[in-house]
C-alpha positions in Angstrom: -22.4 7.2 17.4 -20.0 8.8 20.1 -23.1 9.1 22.6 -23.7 5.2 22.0 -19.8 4.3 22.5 -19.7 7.1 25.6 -22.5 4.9 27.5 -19.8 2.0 27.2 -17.3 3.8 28.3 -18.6 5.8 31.2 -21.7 3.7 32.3 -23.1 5.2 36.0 -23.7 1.5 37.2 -19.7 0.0 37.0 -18.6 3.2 38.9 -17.4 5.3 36.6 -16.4 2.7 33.5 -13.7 1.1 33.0 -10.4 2.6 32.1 -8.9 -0.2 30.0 -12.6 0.3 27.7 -11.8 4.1 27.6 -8.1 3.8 25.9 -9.3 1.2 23.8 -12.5 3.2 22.4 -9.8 6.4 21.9 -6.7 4.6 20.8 -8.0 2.2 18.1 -9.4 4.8 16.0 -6.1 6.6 15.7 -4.3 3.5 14.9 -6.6 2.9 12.1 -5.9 6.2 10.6 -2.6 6.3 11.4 -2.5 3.1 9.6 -4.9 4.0 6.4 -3.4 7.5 5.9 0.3 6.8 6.6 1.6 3.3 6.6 -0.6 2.3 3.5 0.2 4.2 1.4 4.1 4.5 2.3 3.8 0.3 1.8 1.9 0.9 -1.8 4.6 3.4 -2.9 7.6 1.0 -1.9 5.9 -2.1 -3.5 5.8 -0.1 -7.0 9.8 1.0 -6.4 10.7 -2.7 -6.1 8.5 -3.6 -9.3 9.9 -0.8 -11.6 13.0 -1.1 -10.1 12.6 -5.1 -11.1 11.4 -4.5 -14.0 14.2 -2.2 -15.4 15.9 -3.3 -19.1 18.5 -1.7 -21.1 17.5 1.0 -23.3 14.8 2.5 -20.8 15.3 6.3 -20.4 15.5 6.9 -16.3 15.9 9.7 -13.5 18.3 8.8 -10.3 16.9 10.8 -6.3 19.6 13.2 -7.5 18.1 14.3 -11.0 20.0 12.7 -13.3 18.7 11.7 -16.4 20.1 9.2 -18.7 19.8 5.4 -20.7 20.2 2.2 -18.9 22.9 0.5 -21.1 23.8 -1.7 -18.5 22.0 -3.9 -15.4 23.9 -5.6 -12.7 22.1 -7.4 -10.5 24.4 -9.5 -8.4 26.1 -5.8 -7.6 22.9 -3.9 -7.1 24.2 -1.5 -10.0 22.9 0.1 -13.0 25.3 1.7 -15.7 23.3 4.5 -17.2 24.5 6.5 -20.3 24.2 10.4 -19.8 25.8 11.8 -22.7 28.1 10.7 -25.7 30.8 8.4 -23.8 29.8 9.1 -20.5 28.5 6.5 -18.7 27.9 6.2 -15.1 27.3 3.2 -12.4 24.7 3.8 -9.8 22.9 2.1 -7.1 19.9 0.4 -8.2 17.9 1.7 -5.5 18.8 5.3 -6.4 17.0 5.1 -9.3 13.6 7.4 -8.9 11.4 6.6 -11.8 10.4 6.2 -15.8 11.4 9.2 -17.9 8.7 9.7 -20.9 10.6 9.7 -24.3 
């Protein structure tokens, strides 16, 4: 496959090939990986933050980016808040967007 895409590239005839044909041939194939192995999946990972994050309700047992674990007893969306319960009478507003994930019960 290279030797086939190399007689593009460099054919004896044109002078040497053309040099626009020789970036192209080299640079496409890294943006395609760049683009299945980075930006992909970064895409696929945000896309399920915003559905659980959209999908939160009261009484589901969650873990903020900082560690925290505790009960939603509370959703504010016009704020962008979530009032979580961590222990007996202590309940604590957060971000929405700082919340990392499900906690099995």
């Amino acid at each position: 496959m290279i030797h086939f895409l190399s007689g593009f590239a460099a054919n004896p005839e044109s002078g040497g090939g053309n040099p626009l044909m020789q970036m192209l041939i080299f640079f496409v194939p890294i943006i395609l990986i760049m683009y299945f192995f980075m930006i992909r999946p970064q895409k696929k990972r945000q896309k399920e933050h915003q559905d659980l994050l959209a999908a939160l309700k009261t009484g589901d047992k969650v873990v903020t980016n900082s560690g925290m674990i505790g009960t939603v007893v509370g959703i504010h969306d016009d704020k962008n808040k979530v009032v979580l319960k961590v222990a007996d009478q202590v309940k604590i507003e957060f971000v929405k967007s700082s919340i990392a994930g499900l906690v099995e019960n």
